[in-house]
PAKOLRO-986228 format. One line per 2 residues: number of its first residue (from 0); their letters; for each residue x, y, z of N, C-alpha, C, CB. Coordinates in nm, 4 decimals, always signed. Glycine has a CB too. Layout:
BEGIN
NUM) a) X/Y/Z/X/Y/Z/X/Y/Z/X/Y/Z; ...
//
This chain:
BEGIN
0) xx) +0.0848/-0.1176/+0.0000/+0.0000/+0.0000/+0.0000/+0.0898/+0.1246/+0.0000/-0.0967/-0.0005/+0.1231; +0.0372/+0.1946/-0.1122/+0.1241/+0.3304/-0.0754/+0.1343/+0.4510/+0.0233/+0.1157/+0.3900/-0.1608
2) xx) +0.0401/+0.4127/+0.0901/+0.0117/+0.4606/+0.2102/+0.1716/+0.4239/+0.2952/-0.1403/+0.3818/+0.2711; +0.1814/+0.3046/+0.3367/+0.2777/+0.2080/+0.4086/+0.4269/+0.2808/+0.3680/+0.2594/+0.0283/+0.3466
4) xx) +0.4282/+0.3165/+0.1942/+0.5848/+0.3432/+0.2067/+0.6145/+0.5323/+0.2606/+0.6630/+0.3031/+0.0166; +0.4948/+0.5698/+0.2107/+0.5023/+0.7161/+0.2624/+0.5114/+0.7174/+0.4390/+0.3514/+0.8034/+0.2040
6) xx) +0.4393/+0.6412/+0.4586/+0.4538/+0.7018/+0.6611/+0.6036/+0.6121/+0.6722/+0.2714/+0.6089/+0.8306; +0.6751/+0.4904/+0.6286/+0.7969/+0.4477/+0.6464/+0.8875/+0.5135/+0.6244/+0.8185/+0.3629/+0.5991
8) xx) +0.8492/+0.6244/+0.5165/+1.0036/+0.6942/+0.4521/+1.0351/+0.8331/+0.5501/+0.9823/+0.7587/+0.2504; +0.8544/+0.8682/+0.5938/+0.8598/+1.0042/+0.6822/+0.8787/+0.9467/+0.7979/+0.7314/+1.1066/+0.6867
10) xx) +0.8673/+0.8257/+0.8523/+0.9409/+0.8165/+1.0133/+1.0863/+0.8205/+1.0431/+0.9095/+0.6855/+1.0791; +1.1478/+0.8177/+0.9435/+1.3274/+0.8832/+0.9829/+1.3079/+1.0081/+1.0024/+1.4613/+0.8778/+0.8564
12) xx) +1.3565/+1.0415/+1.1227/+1.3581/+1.2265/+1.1179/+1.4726/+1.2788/+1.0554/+1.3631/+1.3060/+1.2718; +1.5546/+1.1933/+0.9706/+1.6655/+1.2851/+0.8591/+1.5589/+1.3035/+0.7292/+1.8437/+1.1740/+0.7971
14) xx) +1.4765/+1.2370/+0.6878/+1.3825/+1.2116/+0.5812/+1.3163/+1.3038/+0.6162/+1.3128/+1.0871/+0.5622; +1.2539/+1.3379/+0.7047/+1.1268/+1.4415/+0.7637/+1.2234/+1.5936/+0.7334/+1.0729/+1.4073/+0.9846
16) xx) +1.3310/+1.6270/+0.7714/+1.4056/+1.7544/+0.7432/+1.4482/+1.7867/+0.5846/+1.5373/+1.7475/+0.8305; +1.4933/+1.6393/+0.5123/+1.4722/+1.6803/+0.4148/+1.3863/+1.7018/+0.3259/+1.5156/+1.6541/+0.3897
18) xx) +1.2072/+1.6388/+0.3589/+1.1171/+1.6823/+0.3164/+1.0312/+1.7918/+0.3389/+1.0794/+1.6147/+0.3160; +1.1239/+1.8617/+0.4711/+1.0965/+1.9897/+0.5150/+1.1026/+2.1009/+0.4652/+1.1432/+2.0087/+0.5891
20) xx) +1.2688/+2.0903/+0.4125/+1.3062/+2.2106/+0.3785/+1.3040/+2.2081/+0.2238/+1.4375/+2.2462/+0.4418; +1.2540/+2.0650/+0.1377/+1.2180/+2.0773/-0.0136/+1.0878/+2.1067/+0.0044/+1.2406/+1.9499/-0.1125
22) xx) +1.0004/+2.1679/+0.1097/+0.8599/+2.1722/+0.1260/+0.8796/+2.3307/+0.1157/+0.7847/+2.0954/+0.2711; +1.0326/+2.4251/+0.1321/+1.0490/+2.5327/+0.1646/+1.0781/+2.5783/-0.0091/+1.1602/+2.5470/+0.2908
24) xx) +1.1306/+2.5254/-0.1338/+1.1477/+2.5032/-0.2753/+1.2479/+2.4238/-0.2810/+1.1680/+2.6155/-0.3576; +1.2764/+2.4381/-0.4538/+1.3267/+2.2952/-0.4847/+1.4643/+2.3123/-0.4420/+1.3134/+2.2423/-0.6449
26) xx) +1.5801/+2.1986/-0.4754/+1.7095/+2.2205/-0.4212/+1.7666/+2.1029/-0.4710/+1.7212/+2.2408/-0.2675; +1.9174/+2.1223/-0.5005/+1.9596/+1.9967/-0.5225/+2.0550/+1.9380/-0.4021/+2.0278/+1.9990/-0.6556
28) xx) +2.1177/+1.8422/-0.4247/+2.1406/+1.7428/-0.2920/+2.2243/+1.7785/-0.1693/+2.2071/+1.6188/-0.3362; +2.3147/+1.8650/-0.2612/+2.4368/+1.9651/-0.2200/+2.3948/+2.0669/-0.1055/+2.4864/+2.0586/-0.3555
30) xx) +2.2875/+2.1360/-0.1742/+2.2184/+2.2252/-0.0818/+2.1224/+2.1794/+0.0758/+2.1245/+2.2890/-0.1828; +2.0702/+1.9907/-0.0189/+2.0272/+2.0039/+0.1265/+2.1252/+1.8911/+0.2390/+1.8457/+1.9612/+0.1274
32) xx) +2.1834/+1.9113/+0.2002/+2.2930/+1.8792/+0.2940/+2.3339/+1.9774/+0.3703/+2.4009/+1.8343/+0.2356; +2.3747/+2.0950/+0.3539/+2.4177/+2.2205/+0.4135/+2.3215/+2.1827/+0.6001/+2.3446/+2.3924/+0.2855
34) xx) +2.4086/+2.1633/+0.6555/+2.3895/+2.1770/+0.8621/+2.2955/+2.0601/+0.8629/+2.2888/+2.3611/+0.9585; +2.3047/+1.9476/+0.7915/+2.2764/+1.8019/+0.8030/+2.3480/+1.7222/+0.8913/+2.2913/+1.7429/+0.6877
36) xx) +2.5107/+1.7130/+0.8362/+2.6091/+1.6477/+0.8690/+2.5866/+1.4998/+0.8498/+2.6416/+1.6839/+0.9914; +2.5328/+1.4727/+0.6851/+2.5651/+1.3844/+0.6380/+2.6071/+1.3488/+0.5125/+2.5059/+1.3415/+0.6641
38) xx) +2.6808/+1.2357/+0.5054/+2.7517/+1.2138/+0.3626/+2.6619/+1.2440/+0.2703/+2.8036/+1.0720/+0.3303; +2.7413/+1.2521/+0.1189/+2.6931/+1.2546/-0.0341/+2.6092/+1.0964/-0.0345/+2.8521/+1.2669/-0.1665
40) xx) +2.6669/+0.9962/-0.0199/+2.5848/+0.8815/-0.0246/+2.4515/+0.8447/+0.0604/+2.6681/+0.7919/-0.0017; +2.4700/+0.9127/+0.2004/+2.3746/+0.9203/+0.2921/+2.2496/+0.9757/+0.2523/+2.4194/+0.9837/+0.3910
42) xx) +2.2603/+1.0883/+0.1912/+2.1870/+1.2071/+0.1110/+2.0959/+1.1108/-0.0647/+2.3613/+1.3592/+0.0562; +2.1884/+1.0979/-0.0870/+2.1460/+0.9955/-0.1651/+2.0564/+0.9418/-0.1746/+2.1891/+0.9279/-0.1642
44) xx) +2.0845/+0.8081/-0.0378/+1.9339/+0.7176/-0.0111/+1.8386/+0.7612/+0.0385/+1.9329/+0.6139/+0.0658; +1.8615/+0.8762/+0.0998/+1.7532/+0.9031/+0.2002/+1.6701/+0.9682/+0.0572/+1.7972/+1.0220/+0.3628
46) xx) +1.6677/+1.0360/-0.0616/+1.6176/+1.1005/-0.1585/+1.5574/+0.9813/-0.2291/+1.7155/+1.1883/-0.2328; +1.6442/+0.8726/-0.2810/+1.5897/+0.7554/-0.3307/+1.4169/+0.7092/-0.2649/+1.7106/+0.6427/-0.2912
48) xx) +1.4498/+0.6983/-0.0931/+1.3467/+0.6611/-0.0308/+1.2160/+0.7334/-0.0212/+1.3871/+0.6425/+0.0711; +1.2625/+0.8711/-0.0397/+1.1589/+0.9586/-0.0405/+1.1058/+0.9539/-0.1826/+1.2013/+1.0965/+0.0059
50) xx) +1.1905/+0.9393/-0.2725/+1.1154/+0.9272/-0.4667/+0.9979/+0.7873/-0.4422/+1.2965/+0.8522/-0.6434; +1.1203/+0.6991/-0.4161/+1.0199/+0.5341/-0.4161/+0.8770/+0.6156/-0.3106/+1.1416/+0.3346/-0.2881
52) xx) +0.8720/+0.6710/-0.2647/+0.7432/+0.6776/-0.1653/+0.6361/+0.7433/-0.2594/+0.7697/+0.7786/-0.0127; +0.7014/+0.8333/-0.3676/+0.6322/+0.9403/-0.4392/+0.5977/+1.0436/-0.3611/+0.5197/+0.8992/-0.5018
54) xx) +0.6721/+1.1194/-0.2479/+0.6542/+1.2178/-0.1916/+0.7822/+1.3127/-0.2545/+0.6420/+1.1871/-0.0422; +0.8854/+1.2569/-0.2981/+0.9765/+1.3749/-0.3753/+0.9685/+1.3436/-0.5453/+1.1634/+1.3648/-0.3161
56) xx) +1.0018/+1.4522/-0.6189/+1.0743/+1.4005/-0.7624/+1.1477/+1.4786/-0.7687/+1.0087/+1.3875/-0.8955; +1.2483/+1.4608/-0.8951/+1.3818/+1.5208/-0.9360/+1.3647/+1.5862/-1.0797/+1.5016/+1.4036/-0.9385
58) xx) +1.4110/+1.6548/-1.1240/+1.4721/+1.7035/-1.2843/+1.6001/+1.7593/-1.2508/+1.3759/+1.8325/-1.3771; +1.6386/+1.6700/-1.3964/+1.8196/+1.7463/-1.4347/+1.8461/+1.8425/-1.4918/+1.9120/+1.6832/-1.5154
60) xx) +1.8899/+1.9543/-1.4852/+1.9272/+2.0453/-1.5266/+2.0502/+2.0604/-1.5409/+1.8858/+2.1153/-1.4806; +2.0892/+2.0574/-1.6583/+2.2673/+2.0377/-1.6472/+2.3105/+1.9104/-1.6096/+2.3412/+2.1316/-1.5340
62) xx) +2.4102/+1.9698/-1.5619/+2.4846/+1.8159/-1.4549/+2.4188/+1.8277/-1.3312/+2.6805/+1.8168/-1.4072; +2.3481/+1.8960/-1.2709/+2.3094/+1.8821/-1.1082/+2.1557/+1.8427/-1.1549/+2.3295/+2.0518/-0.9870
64) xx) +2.1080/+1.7746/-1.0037/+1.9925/+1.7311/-1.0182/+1.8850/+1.8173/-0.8827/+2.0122/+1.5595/-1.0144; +1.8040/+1.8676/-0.9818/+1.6838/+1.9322/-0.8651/+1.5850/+1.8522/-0.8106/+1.5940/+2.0412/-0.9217
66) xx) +1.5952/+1.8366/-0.7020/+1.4464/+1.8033/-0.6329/+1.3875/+1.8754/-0.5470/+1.4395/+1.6947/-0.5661; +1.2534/+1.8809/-0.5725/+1.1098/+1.9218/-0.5183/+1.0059/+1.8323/-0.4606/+1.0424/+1.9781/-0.6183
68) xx) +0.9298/+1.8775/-0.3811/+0.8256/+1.7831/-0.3052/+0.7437/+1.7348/-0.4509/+0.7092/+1.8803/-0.1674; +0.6926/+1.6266/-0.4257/+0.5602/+1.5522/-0.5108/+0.4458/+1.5585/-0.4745/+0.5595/+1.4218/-0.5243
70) xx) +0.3716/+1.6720/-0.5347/+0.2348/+1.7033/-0.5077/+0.1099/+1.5761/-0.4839/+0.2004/+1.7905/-0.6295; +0.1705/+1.4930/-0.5811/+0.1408/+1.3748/-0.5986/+0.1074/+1.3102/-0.4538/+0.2483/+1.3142/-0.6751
72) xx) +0.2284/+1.2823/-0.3692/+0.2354/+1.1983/-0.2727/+0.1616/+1.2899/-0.1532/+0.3892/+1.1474/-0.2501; +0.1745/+1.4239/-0.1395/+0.0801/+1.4536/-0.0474/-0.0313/+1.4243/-0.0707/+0.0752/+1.5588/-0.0179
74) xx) -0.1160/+1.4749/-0.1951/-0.2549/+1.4035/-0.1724/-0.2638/+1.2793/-0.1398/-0.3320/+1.4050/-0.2740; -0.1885/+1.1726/-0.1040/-0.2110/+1.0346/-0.0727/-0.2533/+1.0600/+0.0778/-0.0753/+0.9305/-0.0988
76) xx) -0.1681/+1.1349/+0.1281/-0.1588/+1.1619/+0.2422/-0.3041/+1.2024/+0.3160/-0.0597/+1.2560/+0.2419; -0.3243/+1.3288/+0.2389/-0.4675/+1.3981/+0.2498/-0.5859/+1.3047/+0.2333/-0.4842/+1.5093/+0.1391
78) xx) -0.5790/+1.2175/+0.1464/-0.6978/+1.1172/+0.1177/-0.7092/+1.0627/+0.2467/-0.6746/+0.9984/+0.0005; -0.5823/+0.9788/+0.2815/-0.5789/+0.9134/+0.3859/-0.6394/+0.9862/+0.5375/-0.4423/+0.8767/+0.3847
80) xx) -0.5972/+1.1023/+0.5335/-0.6358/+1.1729/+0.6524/-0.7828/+1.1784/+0.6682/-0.5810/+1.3082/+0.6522; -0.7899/+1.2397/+0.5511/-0.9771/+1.2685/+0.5088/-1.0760/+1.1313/+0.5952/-1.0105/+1.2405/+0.2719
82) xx) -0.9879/+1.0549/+0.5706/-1.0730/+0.9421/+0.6549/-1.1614/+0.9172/+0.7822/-1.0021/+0.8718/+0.6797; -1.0678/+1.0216/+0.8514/-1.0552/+1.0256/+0.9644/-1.0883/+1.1412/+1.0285/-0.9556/+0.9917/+0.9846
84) xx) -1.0901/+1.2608/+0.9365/-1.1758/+1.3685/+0.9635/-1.2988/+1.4074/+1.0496/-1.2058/+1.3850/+0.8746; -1.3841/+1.2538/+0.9918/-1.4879/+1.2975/+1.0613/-1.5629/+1.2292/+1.2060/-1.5709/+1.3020/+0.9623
86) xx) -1.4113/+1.1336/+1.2411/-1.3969/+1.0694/+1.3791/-1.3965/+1.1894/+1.4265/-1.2747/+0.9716/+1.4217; -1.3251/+1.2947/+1.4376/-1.3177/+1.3787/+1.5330/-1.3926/+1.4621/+1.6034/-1.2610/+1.4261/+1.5088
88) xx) -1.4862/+1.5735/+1.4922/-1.5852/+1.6446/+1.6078/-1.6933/+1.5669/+1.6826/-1.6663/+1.7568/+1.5433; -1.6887/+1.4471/+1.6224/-1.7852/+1.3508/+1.7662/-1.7293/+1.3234/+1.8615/-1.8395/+1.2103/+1.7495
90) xx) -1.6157/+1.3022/+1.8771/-1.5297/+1.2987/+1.9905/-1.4716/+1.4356/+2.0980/-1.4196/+1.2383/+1.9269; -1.5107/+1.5285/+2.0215/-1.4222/+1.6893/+2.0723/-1.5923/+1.6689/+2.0965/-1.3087/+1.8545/+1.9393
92) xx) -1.6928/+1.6691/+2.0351/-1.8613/+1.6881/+2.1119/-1.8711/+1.5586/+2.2371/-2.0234/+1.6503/+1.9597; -1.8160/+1.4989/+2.2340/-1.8098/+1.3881/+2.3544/-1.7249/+1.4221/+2.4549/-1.7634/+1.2508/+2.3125
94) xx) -1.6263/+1.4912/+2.4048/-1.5412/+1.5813/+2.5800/-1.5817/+1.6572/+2.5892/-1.3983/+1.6373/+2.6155; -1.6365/+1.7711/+2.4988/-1.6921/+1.8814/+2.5734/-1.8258/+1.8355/+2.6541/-1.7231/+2.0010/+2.4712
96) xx) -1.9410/+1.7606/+2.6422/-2.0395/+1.7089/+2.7086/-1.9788/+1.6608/+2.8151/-2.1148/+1.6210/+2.6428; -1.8684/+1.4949/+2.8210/-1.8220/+1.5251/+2.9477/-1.7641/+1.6294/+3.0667/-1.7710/+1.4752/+2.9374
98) xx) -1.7034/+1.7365/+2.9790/-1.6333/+1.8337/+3.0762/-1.7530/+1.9252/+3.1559/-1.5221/+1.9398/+2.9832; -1.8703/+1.9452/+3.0702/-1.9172/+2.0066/+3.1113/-2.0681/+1.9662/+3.2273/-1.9135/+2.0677/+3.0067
100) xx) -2.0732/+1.8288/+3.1886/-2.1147/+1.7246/+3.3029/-2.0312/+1.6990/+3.4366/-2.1193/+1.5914/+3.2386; -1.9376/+1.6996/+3.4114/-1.8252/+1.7234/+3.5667/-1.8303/+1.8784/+3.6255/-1.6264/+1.6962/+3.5210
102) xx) -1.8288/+1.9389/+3.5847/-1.8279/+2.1032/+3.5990/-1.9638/+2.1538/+3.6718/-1.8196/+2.1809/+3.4373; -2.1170/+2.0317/+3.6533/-2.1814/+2.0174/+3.7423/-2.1666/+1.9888/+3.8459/-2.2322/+1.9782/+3.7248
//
């Protein structure tokens, strides 16, 4: 499920910073390495993992390669959330009724 590889690739918190700051524009690998303090190869996989998820893509320009977030893979995200949307104000209407039953 593609669900499965997106929340796997965003539970590394080196993956989460670099999908942070390509969430800030695009950049190539060089750049987001800058106050990482990790290797060219490190940088690498962690980009690989984030493409395979479809939350990043790349274009070449020249010899360097740009990557940007994948609009794509957030809406997976959003679908998924949407799910669950509407668990919630029955539950925020179920504490506020309790809170305000104790408060009696």
């Amino acid at each position: 499920m593609i669900e499965d590889d997106i929340f796997k690739a965003l539970a590394d918190p080196t993956r989460r910073a670099i999908f942070e700051k390509l969430a800030e524009g695009r950049r190539n690998a060089s750049a987001l390495r800058e106050g990482m303090g990790i290797s060219q190869p490190a940088m690498s996989q962690h980009l690989s993992v984030l493409r395979g998820a479809g939350l990043v893509r790349e274009e070449r320009e020249g010899r360097f390669v740009q990557y940007e977030v994948d609009p794509a893979g957030l809406q997976c995200v959003a679908s998924w959330l949407a799910k669950y949307r509407a668990f919630w104000p029955a539950r925020v209407d179920d504490l506020k009724a309790l809170l305000k039953e104790m408060d009696q």
